[in-house]
C-alpha positions in Angstrom: 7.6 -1.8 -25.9 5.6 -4.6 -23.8 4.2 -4.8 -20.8 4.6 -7.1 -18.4 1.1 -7.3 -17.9 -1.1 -7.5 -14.6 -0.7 -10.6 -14.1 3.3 -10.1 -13.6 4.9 -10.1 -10.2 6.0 -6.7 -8.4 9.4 -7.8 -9.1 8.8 -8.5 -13.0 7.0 -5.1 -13.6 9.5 -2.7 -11.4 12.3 -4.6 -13.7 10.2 -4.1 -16.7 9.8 -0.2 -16.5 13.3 0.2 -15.3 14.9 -1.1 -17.8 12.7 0.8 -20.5 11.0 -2.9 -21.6 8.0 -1.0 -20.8 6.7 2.1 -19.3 4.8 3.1 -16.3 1.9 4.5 -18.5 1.5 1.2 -20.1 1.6 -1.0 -17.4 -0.6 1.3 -15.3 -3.5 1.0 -18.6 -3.1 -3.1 -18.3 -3.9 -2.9 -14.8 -6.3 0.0 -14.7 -7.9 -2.4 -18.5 -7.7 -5.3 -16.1 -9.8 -4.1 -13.5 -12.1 -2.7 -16.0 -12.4 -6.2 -17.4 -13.4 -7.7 -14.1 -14.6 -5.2 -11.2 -18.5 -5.9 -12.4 -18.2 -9.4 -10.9 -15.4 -8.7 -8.1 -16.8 -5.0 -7.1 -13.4 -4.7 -5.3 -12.9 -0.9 -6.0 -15.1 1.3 -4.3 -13.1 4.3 -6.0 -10.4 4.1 -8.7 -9.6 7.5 -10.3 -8.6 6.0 -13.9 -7.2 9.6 -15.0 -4.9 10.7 -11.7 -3.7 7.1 -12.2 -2.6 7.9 -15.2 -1.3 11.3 -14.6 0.9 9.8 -12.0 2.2 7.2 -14.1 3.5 9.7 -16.4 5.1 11.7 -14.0 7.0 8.5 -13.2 8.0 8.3 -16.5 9.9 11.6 -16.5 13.6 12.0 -16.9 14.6 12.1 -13.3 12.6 9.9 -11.9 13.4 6.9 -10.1 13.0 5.2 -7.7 12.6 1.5 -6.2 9.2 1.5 -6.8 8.6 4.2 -9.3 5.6 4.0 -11.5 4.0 0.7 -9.8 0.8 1.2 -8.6 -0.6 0.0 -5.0 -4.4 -0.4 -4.6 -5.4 0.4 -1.2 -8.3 -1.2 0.6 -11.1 0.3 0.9 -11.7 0.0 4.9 -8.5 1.6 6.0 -9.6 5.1 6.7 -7.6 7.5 4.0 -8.4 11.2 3.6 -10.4 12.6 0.3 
């Protein structure tokens, strides 16, 4: 399988795990890889839990579940107020 990559649109990457070219486990290591590869410079992540990432991803790729948006990740910024 390939992934689409981080640099792919939203609508590339949904098509991409729906249609098994990839899965959401590997497209959620490119971006998670990605951010690794440039977050020194950027500092845009004041928290990024690498391995819940990862766990969710996987759940996405279980029989049973779909969904529009299932198994694309969303990176929320940091000064809307979020609980935990």
């Amino acid at each position: 399988m390939s992934t689409p990559g981080y640099a792919s649109t939203l609508r590339a990457a949904v098509r991409a795990i729906r249609d098994g070219a990839t899965t959401s486990v590997a497209y959620t290591r490119s971006l998670l890889d990605r951010i690794a590869a440039t977050d020194a410079e950027v500092r845009a992540w004041a928290h990024l839990d690498r391995e819940a990432a990862l766990r969710a991803a996987l759940a996405c790729d279980a029989p049973g579940r779909a969904g529009s948006l299932a198994g694309v990740g969303i990176g929320v910024k940091d000064i809307i107020a979020t609980a935990g």
